[in-house]
C-alpha positions as CSV (number, residue, x, y, z in Angstrom):
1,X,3.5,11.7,24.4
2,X,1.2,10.3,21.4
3,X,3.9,11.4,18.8
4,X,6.7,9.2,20.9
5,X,4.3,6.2,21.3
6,X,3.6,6.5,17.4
7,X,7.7,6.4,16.4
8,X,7.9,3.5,18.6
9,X,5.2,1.5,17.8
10,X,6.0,2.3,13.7
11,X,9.6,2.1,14.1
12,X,9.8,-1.3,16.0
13,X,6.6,-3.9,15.3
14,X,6.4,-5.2,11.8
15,X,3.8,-3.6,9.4
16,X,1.6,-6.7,9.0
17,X,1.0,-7.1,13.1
18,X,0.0,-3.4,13.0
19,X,-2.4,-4.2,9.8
20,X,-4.0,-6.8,11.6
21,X,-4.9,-5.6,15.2
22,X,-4.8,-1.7,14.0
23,X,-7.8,-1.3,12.0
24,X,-10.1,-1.9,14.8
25,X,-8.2,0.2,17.5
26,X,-8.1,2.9,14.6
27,X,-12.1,3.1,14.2
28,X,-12.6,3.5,17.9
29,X,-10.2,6.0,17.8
30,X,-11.5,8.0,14.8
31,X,-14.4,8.8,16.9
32,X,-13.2,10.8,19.3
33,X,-11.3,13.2,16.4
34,X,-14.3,13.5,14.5
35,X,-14.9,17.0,13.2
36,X,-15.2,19.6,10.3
37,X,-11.5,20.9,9.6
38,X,-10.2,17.9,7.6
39,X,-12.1,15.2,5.7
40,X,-10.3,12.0,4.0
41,X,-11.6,11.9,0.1
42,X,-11.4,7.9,0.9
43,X,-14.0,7.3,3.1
44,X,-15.7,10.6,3.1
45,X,-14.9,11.0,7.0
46,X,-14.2,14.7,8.5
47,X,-11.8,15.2,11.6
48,X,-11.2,17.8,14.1
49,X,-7.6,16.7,13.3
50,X,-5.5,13.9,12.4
51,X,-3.3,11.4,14.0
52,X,0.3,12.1,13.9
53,X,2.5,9.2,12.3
54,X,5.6,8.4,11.4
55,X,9.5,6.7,12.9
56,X,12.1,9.0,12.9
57,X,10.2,12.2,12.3
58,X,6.8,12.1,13.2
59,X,4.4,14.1,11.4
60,X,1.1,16.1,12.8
61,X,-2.3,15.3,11.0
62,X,-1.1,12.8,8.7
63,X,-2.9,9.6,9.5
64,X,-6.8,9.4,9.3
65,X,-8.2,7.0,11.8
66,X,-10.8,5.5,10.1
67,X,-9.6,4.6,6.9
68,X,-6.0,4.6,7.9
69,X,-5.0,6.8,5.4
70,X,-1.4,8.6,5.2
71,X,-0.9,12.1,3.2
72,X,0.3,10.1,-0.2
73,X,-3.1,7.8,-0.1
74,X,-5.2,10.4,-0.4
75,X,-3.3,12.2,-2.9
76,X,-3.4,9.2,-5.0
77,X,-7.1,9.1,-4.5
78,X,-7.6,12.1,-5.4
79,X,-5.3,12.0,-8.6
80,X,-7.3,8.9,-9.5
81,X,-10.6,10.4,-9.2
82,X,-10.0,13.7,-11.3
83,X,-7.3,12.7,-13.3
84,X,-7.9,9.3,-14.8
85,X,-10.9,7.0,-16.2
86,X,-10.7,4.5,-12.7
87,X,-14.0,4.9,-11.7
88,X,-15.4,4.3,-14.8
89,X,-14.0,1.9,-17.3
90,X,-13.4,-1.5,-16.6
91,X,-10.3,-2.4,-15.7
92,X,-8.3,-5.4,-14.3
93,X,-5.7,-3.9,-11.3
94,X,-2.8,-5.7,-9.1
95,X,-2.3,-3.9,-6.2
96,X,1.4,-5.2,-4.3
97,X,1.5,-4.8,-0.8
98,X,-2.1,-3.7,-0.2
99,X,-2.7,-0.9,1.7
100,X,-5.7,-1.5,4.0
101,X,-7.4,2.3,3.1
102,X,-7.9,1.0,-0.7
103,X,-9.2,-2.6,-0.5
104,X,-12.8,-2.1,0.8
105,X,-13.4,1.4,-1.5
106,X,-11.7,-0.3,-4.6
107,X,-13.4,-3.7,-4.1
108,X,-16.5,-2.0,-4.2
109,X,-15.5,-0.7,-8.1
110,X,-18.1,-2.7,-9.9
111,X,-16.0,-1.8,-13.2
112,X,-12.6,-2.9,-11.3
113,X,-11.2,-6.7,-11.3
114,X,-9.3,-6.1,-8.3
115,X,-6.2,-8.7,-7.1
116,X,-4.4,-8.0,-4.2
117,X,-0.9,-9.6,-3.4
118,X,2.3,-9.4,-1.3
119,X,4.6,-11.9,0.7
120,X,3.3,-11.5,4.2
121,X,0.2,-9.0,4.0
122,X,-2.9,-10.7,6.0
123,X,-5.1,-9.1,3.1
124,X,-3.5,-10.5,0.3
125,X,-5.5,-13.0,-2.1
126,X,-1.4,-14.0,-4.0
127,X,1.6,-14.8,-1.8
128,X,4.1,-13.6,-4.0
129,X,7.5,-12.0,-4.3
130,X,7.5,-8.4,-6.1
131,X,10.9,-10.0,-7.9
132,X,9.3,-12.5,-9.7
133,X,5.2,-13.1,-9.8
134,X,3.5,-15.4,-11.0
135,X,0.9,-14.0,-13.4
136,X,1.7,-14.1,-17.3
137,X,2.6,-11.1,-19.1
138,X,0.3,-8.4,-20.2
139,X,-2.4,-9.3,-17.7
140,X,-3.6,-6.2,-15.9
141,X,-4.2,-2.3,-17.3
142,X,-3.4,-1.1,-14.2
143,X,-0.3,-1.9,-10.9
144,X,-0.6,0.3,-7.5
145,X,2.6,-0.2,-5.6
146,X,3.4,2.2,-3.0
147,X,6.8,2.1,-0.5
148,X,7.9,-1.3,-1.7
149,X,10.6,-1.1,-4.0
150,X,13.0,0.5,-1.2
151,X,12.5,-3.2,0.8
152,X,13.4,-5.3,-2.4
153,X,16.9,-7.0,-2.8
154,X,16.9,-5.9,-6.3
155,X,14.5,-3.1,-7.4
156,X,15.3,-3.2,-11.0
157,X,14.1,-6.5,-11.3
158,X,11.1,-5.7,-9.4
159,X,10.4,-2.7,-12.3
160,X,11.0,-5.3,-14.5
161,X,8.4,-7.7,-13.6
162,X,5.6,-4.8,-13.0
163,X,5.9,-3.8,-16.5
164,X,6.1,-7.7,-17.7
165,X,2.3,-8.0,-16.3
166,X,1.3,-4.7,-17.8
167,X,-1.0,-4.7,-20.5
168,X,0.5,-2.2,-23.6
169,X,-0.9,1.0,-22.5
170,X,-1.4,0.0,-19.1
171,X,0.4,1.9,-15.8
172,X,1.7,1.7,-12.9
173,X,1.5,4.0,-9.3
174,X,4.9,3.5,-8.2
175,X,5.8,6.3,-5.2
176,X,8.6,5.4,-3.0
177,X,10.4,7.1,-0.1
178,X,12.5,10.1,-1.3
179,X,15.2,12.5,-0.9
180,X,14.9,14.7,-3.1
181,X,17.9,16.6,-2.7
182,X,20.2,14.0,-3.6
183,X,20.5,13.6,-7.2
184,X,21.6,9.6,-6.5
185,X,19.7,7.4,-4.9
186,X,22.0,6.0,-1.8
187,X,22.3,2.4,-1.5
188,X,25.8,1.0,-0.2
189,X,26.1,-2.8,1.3
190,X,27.8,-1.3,4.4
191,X,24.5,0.1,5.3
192,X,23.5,-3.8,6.2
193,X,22.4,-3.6,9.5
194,X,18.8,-2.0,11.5
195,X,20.7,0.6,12.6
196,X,22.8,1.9,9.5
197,X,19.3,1.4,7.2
198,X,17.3,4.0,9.9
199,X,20.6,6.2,10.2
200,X,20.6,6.8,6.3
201,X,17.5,5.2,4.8
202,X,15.1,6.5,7.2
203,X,13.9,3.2,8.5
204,X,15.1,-0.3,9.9
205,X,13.8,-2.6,6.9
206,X,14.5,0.2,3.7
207,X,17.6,-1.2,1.6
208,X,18.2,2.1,-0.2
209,X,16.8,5.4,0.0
210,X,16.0,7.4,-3.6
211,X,17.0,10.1,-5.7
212,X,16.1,12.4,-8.2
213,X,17.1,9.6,-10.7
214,X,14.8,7.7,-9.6
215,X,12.6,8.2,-12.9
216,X,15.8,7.4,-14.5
217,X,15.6,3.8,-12.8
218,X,12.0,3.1,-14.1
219,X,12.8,4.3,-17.5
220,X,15.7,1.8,-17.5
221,X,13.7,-1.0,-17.2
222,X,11.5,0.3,-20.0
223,X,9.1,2.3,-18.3
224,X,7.6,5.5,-20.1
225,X,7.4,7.7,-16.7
226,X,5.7,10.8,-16.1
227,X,6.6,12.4,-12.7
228,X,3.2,14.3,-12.0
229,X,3.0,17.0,-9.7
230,X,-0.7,16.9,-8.9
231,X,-0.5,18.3,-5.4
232,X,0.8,21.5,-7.3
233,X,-2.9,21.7,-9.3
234,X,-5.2,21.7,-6.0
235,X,-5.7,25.2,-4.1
236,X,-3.9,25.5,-1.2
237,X,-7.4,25.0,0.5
238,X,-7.7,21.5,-0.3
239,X,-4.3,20.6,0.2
240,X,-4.8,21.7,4.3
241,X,-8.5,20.4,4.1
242,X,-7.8,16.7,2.9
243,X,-4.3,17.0,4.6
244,X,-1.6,15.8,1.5
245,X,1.8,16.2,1.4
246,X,2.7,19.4,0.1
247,X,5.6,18.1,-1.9
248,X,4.7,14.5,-3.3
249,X,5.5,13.8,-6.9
250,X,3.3,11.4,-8.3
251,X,5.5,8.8,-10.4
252,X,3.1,7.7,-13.3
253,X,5.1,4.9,-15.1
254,X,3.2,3.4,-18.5
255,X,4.1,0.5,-20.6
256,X,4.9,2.0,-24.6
């Protein structure tokens, strides 16, 4: 019953009306699961178990109430925390289509300059389009953009513009929805309507769904890319206890 009630509700109400009222509903909630058998590395919060989530296929003990966290947030957290200098060197980050697990722990980053942005997001500080933004080049060290590129008319010139407001040096988290036994990514304009996009890009608003070339379609753009398969260096222990995807590839892409 809960899993059909999460496709529908996921599947049919636009993300940004489900940012808005679900944070609230979702802290309520996260009482009642509390627990010892999973904790989110976000928030710190341990669970009895998780919220399932997801449209077509719904998956068990992937969303943590509280923080609203999904599988690949808290692998990037994690991936943040033991594998790179973000909690402790100052750095000035854009973060496209904010996801609402990040903003209050990142915010709180006394070493972090912290600019959120997206076309419709209620937690946005820029209204902007991914396509073409409106910050001068070589601005921030670091870009967090996660599931956006597979909504944008042209991706390439998204990629583009991410590395335009890179600083030299600086990188980018760019995951996207995947398939990774396809070695193209599928994207045909006779998929154009809500029903074709679900049927073969695994939701309603997705205008393509990836490939193992996706790395390929970063480095076109000019992108250094490192395809980093963190989840692979935790035990199998904390990959159960902080409940991550099991196969994620994290997709590290640096400007030269």
């Amino acid at each position: 019953m809960v899993s059909r009630l999460v496709s529908f509700i996921t599947r049919f109400i636009p993300r940004h009306y489900l940012q808005r009222g679900g944070a609230f509903i979702m802290k309520g909630v996260g009482l009642l699961y509390r627990g010892n058998r999973y904790q989110d590395p976000i928030d710190g919060v341990k669970y009895r178990k998780l919220l399932p989530y997801g449209r077509v296929t719904v998956r068990r003990n992937a969303l943590a109430p509280n923080s609203m966290s999904l599988e690949r947030h808290r692998l990037i957290w994690l991936y943040l925390k033991r594998n790179t200098d973000f909690f402790t060197s100052n750095k000035k980050v854009l973060h496209i289509a904010p996801e609402y697990c990040f903003i209050k722990p990142i915010r709180r980053l006394k070493n972090i300059d912290y600019i959120t942005a997206d076309l419709i997001s209620p937690w946005a500080d820029v209204k902007l389009d991914v396509q073409a933004m409106p910050f001068n080049d070589n601005t921030f060290d670091m870009v967090i953009c996660n599931h956006v590129l597979e909504h944008v008319e042209n991706d390439r010139k998204a990629m583009a513009e991410i590395l335009r407001v890179l600083k030299s040096g600086g990188f980018a988290i760019l995951q996207v929805p995947m398939d990774l036994s396809m070695e193209q990514t599928l994207e045909k304009p006779e998929y154009n309507t809500p029903e074709l996009r679900e049927k073969y890009y695994r939701q309603r608003d997705h205008l393509r769904l990836y490939g193992r070339d996706y790395a390929q379609r970063l480095a076109s753009v000019g992108f250094d890319v490192l395809e980093n398969d963190f989840v692979k260096q935790l035990t199998p222990h904390e990959v159960e206890y902080y409940a991550l995807p099991n196969d994620e590839i994290l997709y590290i892409a640096r400007k030269k």
